[in-house]
C-alpha positions, -999 to 999 in steps of 0.1 A, spaced: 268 -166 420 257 -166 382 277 -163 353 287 -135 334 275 -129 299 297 -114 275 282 -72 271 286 -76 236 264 -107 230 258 -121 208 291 -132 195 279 -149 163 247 -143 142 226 -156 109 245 -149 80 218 -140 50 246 -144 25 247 -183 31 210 -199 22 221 -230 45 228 -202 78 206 -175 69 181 -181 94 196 -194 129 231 -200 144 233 -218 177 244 -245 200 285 -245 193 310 -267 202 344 -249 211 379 -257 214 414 -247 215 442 -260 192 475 -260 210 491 -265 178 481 -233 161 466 -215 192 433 -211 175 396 -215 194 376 -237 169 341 -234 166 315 -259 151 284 -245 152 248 -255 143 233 -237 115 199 -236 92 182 -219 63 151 -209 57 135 -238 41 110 -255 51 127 -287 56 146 -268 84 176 -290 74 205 -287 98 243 -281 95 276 -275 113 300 -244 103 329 -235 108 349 -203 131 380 -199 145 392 -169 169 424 -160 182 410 -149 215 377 -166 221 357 -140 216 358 -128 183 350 -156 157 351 -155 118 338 -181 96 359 -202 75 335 -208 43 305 -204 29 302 -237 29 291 -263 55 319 -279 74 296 -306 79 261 -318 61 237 -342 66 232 -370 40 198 -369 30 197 -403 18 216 -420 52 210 -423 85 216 -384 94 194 -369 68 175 -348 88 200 -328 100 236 -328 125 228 -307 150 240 -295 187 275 -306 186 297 -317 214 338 -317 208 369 -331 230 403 -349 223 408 -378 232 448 -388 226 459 -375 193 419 -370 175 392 -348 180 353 -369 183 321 -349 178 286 -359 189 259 -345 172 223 -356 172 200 -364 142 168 -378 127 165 -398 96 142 -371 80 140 -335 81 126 -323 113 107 -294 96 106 -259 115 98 -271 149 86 -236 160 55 -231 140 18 -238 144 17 -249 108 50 -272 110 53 -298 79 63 -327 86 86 -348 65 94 -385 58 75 -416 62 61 -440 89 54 -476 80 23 -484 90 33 -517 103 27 -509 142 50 -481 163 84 -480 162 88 -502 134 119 -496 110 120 -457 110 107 -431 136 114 -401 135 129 -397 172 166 -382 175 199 -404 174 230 -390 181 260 -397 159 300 -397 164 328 -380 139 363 -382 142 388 -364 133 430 -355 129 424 -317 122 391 -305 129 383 -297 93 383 -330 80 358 -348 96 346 -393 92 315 -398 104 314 -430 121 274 -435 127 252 -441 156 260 -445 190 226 -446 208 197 -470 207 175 -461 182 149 -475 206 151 -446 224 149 -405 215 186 -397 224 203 -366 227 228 -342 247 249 -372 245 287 -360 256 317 -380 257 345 -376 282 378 -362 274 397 -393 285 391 -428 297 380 -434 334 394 -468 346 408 -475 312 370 -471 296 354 -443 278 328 -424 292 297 -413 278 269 -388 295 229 -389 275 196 -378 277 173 -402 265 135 -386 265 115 -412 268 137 -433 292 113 -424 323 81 -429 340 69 -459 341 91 -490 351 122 -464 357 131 -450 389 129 -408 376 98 -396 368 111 -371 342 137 -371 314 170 -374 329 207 -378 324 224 -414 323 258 -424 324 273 -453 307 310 -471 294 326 -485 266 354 -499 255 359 -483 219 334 -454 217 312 -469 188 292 -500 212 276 -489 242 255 -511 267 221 -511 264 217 -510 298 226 -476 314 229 -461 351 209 -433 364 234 -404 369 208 -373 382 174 -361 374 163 -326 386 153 -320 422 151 -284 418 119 -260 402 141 -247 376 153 -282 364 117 -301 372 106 -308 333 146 -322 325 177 -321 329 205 -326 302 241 -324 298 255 -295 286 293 -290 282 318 -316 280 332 -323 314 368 -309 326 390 -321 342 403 -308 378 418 -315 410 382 -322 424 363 -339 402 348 -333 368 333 -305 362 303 -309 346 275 -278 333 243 -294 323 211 -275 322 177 -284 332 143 -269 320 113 -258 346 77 -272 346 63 -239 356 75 -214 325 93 -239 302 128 -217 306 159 -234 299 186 -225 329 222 -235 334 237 -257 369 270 -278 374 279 -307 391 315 -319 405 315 -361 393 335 -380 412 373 -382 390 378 -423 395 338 -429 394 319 -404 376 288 -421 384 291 -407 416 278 -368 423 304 -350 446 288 -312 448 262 -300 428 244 -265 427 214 -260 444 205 -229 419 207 -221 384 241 -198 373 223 -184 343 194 -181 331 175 -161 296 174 -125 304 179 -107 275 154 -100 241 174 -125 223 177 -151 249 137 -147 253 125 -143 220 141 -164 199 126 -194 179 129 -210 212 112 -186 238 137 -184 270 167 -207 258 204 -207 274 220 -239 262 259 -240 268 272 -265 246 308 -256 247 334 -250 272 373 -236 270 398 -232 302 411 -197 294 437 -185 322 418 -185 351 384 -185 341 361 -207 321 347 -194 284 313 -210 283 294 -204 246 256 -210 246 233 -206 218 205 -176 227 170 -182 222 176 -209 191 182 -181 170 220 -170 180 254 -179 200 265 -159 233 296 -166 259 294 -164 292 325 -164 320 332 -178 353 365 -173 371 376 -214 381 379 -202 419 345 -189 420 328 -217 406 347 -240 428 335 -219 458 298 -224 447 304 -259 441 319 -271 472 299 -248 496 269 -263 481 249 -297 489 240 -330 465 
C-alpha cells in the first residue's frame, strides 16, 4: 500500500512577489478550525538571500486542497538578535484544550543556503573550546496560541546540548502528562544503545521543562530508514493506538521516505504495529530535484471524512498532499510486524 499523491501537486509554490518566499515553500503544519471550518496552514518559507533566513506564512482553505495566503507578510519571523535568529522552520501544530502550540526548530544564526558548494556561513564561535556558549546546532522552540494568527513564542524546549529537531508534541496528555516525540542528531553511537540518529520519547508536566534524560522510542531497522528516522506528523488519535507517520532516510541513496507506527494509547513508549515498508517515497521532478535531491517530508496531518490529508514539502523547494483512506492504513498497520 503507498499513499496517494494529490495529481495536481504541488498545492503551494514560491511566490516571487514576496522577497521573504520567493525562493522555497515547504514543510507545513495543517489544521482544521472547527469554529470557522477553515484548514490552516503555517508553512516554512525563504528568500533568496544569502543568509537563507527562514519564516512561517500563512494559508487557509476551505477544502484542504486549495490554499490561499493570507499576507504578504510573515505570520511568524525570527528575531535576529534572540535565540531564533536564524530562522523558524519545519513547523508542527495541535490543540491541546482551548490553544493551539507550535514547534518549530531554529539556530541562533542564519544557517546560510545549506545546498550550495560555496555556502557562507554566518555567526560566530567563541574560541573558548566546543560547544561553549553558542553553536550553531538546531533547537526547537514552542508558540502558543488562542487563534492561530496571533502567535507568543515561549522559547526553547530542547537541550541546547544536543542538535534537536522533528520535535512533535502530542495532542493531549497521556497519564495526565504531556507528551513530546524528538530527534536529537547527535544523541547516538557511542555510549547509546542506536547506532544512528533516532527518535526519543519523553514527558512533562507543563510543556516548557522537559527531562534531560530521555527513552529510546525506535530507530530504523529497515534499508530505507538505515541513515535516520524522525517524526513526522503529529500523532492522532484512534481506537488502536496513535497513529504516528515519521519518515526515515536510506544509507544507500540519501532519499527521504515516509512509514507509520501505531504507539500504544495509555503508553506511547510502547510500539504496537509498525510498517515494514515505506508508503511514499520521491518520484516526481519536483520531489527529486529540488534544493533537497529526493525529499518527501510530511509535516502535517488532517482527519478528513474517511481518509487522512497528509501535506509534505517536495524536494525543499515546494508543498504536496498526499491521501490515505483510515481503513487502509489500519489494514497495513495491523497486518504488519514491530
Amino acid at each position: 500500500m503507498k499513499f496517494k499523491k494529490y495529481e495536481n501537486n504541488p498545492i503551494l509554490t514560491k511566490n516571487p512577489s514576496n522577497q521573504w518566499e520567493e525562493l522555497c515553500v515547504l514543510n507545513p503544519a495543517v489544521i482544521f478550525n472547527e469554529e470557522d471550518k477553515t484548514f490552516y496552514m503555517l508553512y516554512r518559507a525563504a528568500g533568496n538571500d544569502a543568509q537563507h533566513y527562514i519564516y512561517l506564512g500563512l494559508a487557509k482553505s476551505k477544502d484542504g486542497i486549495h490554499f490561499e495566503r493570507q499576507s504578504d507578510k510573515p505570520l511568524i519571523a525570527p528575531d535576529v538578535n534572540g535565540a531564533d535568529g536564524g530562522g523558524c522552520e519545519d513547523p508542527r501544530l495541535v490543540k491541546i484544550d482551548d490553544y493551539y502550540f507550535l514547534t518549530y526548530a531554529s539556530r541562533v544564526f542564519a544557517p546560510g543556503q545549506y545546498w550550495r558548494e560555496d555556502k557562507k556561513y554566518f555567526g560566530f564561535q567563541p574560541k573558548a573550546g566546543p560547544r561553549v556558549l553558542i553553536y550553531n546546532d538546531t533547537e526547537t522552540h514552542l508558540a502558543v496560541s488562542k487563534d492561530l494568527v496571533n502567535w507568543k513564542k515561549l522559547g526553547r524546549i530542547t537541550d541546547s546540548r544536543h542538535d534537536d529537531r522533528d520535535v512533535i508534541i502530542f495532542p493531549e496528555r497521556v497519564n495526565g502528562k504531556y507528551v513530546k516525540i524528538s530527534r536529537a542528531m547527535d544523541k547516538c553511537g557511542k555510549g547509546y544503545k542506536n547506532e544512528k540518529p533516532a527518535m526519543w520519547i519523553s514527558f512533562s508536566e507543563d510543556l516548557l521543562e522537559w527531562p534531560r534524560e530521555e527513552e529510546l522510542l525506535y530507530e530504523g531497522k529497515e534499508v530505507w530508514e538505515s541513515e535516520k528516522v524522525g517524526g513526522s506528523c503529529p500523532p492522532v488519535k484512534t481506537d488502536k493506538g496513535w497513529l504516528f507517520i515519521y519518515h526515515g532516510v536510506s544509507s544507500v541513496d540519501k532519499n527521504y521516505r515516509v512509514g507509520a507506527m501505531l504507539l500504544d494509547l495509555n503508553d506511547p513508549r510502547k510500539i504496537l504495529a509498525k510498517t515494514k515498508d515505506f508508503l511514499m517515497e520521491p518520484e516526481f521532478d519536483f520531489e527529486s530535484k529540488g534544493f533537497y535531491a529526493g525529499c518527501v517530508f510530511p509535516t502535517g496531518i488532517v482527519e478528513v471524512g474517511d481518509e487522512y490529508y497528509i501535506y509534505y514539502g517536495a524536494g525543499d523547494q515546494c508543498i504536496c498532499l498526499a491521501t490515505v483512506k483510515k481503513a487502509d492504513l489500519m489494514n497495513e498497520l495491523l497486518g504488519g510486524k514491530k
